[in-house]
C-alpha positions as CSV (number, residue, x, y, z in Angstrom):
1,X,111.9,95.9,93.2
2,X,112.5,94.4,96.7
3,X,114.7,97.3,98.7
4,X,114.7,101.4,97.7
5,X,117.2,103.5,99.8
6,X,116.7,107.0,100.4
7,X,120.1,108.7,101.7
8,X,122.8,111.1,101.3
9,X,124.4,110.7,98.1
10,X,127.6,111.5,99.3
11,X,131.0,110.8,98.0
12,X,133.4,109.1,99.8
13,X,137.1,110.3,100.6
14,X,139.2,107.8,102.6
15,X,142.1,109.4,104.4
16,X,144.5,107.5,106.9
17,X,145.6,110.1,109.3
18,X,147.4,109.6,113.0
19,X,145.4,110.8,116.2
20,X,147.2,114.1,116.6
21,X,145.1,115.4,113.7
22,X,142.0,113.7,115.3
23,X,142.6,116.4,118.4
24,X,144.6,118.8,116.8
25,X,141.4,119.8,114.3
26,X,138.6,119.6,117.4
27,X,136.9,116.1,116.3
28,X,136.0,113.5,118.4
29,X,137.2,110.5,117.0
30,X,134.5,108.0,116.4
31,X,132.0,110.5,115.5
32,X,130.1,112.3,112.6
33,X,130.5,116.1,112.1
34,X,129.1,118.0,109.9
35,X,130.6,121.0,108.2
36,X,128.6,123.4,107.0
37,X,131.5,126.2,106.1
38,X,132.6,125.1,102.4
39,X,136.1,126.9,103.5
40,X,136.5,124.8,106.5
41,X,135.4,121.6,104.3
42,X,138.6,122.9,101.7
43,X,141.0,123.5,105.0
44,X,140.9,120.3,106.0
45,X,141.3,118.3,102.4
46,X,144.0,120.7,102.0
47,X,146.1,118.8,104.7
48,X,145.3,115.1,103.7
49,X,146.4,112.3,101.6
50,X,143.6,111.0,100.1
51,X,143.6,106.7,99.9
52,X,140.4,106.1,97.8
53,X,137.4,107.8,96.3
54,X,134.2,105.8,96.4
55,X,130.4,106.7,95.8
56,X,129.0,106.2,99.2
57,X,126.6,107.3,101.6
58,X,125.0,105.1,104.0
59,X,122.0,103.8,103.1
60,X,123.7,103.7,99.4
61,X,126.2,101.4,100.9
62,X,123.6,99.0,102.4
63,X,121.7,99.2,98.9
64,X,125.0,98.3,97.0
65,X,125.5,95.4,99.2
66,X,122.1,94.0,98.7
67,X,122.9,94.6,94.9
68,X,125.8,92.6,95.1
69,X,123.8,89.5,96.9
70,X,121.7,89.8,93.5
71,X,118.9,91.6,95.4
72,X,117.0,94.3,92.9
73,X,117.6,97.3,94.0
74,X,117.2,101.2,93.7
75,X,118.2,104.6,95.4
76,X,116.9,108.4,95.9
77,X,119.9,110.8,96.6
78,X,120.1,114.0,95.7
79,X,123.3,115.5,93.7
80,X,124.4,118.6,91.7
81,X,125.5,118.3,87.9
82,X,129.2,118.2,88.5
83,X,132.1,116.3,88.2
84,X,131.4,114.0,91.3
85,X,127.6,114.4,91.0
86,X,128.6,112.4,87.6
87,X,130.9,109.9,89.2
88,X,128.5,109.2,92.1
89,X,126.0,108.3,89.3
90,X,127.9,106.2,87.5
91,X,129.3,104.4,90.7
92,X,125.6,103.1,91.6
93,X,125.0,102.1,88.0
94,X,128.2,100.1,87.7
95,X,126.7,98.2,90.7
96,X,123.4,97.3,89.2
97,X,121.5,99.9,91.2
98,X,118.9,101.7,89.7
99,X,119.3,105.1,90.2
100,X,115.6,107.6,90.1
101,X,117.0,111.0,90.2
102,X,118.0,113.1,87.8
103,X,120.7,115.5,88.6
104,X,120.3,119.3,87.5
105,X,123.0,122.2,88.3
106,X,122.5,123.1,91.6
107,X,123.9,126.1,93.7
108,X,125.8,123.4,96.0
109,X,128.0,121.1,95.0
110,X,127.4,117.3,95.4
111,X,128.5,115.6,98.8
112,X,131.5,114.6,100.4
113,X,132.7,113.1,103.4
114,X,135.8,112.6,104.8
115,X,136.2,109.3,106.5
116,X,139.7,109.9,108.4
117,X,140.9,106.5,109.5
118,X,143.2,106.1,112.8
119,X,145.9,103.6,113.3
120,X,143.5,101.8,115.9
121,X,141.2,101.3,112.4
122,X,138.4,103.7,114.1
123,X,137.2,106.5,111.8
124,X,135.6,109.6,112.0
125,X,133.9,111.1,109.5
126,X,133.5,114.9,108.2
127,X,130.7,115.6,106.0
128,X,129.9,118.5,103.9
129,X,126.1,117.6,102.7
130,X,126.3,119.8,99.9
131,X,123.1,119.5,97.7
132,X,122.5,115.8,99.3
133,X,121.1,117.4,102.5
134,X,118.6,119.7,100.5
135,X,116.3,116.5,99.5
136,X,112.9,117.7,99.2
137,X,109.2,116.0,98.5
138,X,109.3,116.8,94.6
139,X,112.7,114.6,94.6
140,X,111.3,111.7,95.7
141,X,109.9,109.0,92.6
142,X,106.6,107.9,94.1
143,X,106.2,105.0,91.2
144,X,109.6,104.0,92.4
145,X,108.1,103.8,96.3
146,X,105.2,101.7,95.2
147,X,106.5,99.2,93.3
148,X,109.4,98.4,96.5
149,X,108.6,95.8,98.7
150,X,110.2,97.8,101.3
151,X,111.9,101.6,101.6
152,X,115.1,102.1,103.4
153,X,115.6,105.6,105.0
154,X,119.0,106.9,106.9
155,X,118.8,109.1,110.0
156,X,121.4,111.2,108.4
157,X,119.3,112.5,106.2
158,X,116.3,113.4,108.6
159,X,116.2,117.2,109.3
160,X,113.1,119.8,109.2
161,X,112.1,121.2,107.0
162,X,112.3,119.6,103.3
163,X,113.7,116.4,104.2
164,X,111.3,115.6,106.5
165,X,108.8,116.1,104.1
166,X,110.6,114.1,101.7
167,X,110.2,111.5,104.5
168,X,106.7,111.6,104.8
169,X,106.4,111.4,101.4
170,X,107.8,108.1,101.4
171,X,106.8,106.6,104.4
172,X,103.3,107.2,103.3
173,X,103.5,106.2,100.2
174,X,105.6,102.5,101.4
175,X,104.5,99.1,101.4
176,X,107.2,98.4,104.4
177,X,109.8,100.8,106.1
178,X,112.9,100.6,108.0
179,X,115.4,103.0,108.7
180,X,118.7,103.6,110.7
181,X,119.5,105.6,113.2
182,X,122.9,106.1,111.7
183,X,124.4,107.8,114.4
184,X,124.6,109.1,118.4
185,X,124.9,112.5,116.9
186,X,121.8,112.3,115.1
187,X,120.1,110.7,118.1
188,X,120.9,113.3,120.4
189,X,120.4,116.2,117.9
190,X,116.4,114.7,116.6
191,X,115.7,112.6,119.6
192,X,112.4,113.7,120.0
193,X,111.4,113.1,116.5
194,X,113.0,110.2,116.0
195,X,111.0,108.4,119.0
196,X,108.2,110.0,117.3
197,X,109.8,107.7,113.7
198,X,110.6,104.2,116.0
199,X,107.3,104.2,117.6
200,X,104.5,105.3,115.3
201,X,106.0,105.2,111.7
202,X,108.9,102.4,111.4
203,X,108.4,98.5,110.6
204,X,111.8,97.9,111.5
205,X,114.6,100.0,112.8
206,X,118.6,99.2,113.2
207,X,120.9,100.9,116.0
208,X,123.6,100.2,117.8
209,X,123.7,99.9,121.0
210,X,124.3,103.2,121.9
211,X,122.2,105.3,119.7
212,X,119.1,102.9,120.8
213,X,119.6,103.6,124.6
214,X,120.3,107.2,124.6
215,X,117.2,107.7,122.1
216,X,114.7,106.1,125.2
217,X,117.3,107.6,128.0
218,X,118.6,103.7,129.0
219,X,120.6,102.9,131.6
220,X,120.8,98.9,131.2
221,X,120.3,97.0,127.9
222,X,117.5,95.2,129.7
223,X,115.6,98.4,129.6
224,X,116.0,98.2,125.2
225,X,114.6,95.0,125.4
226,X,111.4,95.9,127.2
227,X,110.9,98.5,125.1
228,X,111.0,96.6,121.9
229,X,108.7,94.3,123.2
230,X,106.3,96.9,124.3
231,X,106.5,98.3,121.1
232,X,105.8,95.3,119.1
233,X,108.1,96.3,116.1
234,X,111.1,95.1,114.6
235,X,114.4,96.2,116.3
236,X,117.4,95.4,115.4
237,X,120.8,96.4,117.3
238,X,124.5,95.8,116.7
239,X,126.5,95.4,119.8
240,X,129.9,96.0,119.2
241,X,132.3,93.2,120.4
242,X,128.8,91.8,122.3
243,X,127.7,90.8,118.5
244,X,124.0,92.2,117.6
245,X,120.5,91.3,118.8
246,X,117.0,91.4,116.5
247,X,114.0,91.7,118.5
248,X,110.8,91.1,116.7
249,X,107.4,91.6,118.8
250,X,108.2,89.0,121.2
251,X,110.7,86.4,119.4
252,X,114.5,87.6,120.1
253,X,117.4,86.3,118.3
254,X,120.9,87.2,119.1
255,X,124.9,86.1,117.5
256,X,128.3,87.1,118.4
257,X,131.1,88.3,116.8
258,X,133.8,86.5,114.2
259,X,136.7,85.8,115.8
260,X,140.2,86.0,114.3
261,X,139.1,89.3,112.2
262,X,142.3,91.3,111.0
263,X,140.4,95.1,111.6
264,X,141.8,97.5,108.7
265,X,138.8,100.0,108.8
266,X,135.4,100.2,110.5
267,X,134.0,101.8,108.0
268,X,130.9,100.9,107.0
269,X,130.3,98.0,109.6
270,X,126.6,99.4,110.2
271,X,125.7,99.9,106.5
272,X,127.0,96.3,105.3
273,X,125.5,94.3,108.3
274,X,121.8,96.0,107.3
275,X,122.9,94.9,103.7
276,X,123.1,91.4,105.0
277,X,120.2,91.6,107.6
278,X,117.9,92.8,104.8
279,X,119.2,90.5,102.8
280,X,118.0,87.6,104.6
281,X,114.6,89.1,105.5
282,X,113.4,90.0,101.8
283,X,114.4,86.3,101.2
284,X,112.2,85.1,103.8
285,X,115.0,83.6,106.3
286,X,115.2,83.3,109.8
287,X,115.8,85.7,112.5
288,X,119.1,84.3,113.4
289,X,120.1,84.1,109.4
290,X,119.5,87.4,108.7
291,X,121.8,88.3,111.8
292,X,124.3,85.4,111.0
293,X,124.4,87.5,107.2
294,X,124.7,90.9,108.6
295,X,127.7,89.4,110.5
296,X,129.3,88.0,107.9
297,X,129.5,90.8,105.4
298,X,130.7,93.5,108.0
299,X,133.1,90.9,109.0
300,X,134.1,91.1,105.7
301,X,134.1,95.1,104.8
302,X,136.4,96.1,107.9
303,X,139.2,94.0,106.7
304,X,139.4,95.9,104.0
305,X,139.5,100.0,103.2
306,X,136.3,101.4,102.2
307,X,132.3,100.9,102.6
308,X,132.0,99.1,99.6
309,X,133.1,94.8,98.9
């Protein structure tokens, strides 16, 4: 197998919604919050319109990508014996993705985020982890681990206590490991512990440029640079409208944008350009093609709704 993702097996609910219910509900658009009150979670579905249902999660997303470039692929999550714990299964099957975990009833349900998406295309994102959040050592397939070329992990998932031992469990057991920061909330929240990850424990590691700076306290993006180099791993960092860099001990390759793009959704930019970066890298391409690749398929995914091509 060349790529196993471990994430939050979370489904996906795609919501359009106008910016008065971005403020009028406390969220800051842009952003990940979690919810951790199931009522809360119920409040707020209670007041949308829901576009689309998808099996998603982040590092899922990036593993379904690779599966649909013809990559073999598999994936950890954790979810509950329910009606979407069964639908998120059978969502990763019908994309060719081998799935090691078998789902028991749990006291919490499987996952779901909201992805609320503003007229401007930006969304922001309200996740109840439900049983995806509880991942512990015992969950994670260490036959699975072994026989992967390479192990990727999510930042969203990182917490203390059982998940990170779930992630030490993996990352000791890998042949190769990368992971994503995932978010500027999840920098700020583990930053310690995730400098402890990007310097002593990752091969390769994708941010964008704001998560990588505030995780070493940055105040120029020539600072990131000298820090990749002094670290002598793999970094690579999307850029927004700058493109995205990959900096590899000392050899640094960078692309911009596509021009032209008709933006429907940013959802799931990040997950589908580390499909496409990974993509290129298991298949032994260049630097610049494996950026070129992530390009092209979140090009591709925010013309459209959803995280998923």
């Amino acid at each position: 197998m060349k790529v196993l993702g471990i994430g939050n097996a979370i489904v996906d609910v795609i919501c359009k919604v106008n910016e008065e219910f971005i403020s009028k509900n406390n969220l800051t658009k842009g952003t990940m919050k979690l919810i951790f009150d199931d009522n809360e979670f119920k409040n707020l579905l209670s007041n949308l319109q829901i576009e689309k249902t998808i099996s998603g999660g982040s590092v899922a997303n990036s593993i379904v990508g690779l599966s649909q470039l013809g990559n073999d692929v598999g994936f950890i999550g954790k979810i509950s014996e329910d009606n979407l714990g069964n639908k998120y299964e059978e969502g990763l099957k019908k994309e060719n993705v081998k799935y090691f975990y078998s789902k028991k009833d749990e006291k919490l349900p499987t996952g779901t985020c909201l992805i609320l998406v503003t007229p401007d295309s930006e969304r922001t994102m309200c996740t109840f982890l439900g049983i995806a959040g509880q991942i512990n050592e015992n969950d994670i397939n260490l036959e699975a681990i072994n026989e992967s070329e390479l192990i990727f992990l999510e930042g969203y998932l990182w917490d203390e206590g059982n998940p990170k031992k779930a992630f030490d469990k993996a990352i000791i057991n890998s042949n190769k490991v990368a992971m994503s920061l995932s978010d500027q909330f999840c920098v700020d929240r583990h930053k310690t512990d995730f400098l402890n990850l990007v310097k002593n424990k990752l091969d390769i590691t994708f941010a964008n440029e704001g998560e990588i700076m505030s995780l070493i306290d940055a105040k120029k993006f020539d600072e990131v640079i000298n820090f990749a180099k002094e670290l002598k791993k793999h970094l690579v960092i999307t850029r927004g409208n700058k493109g995205a860099i990959s900096i590899n001990n000392n050899e640094i390759s960078e692309v911009g944008i596509k021009d032209n793009l008709k933006i429907v959704d940013l959802t799931g930019a990040g997950d589908l350009f580390a499909a496409g970066y990974l993509h290129g890298l298991i298949n032994k391409s260049s630097q610049k093609e494996c950026l070129e690749k992530g390009t092209e398929l979140s090009s591709k995914i925010i013309q459209q709704i959803g995280a998923r091509l």
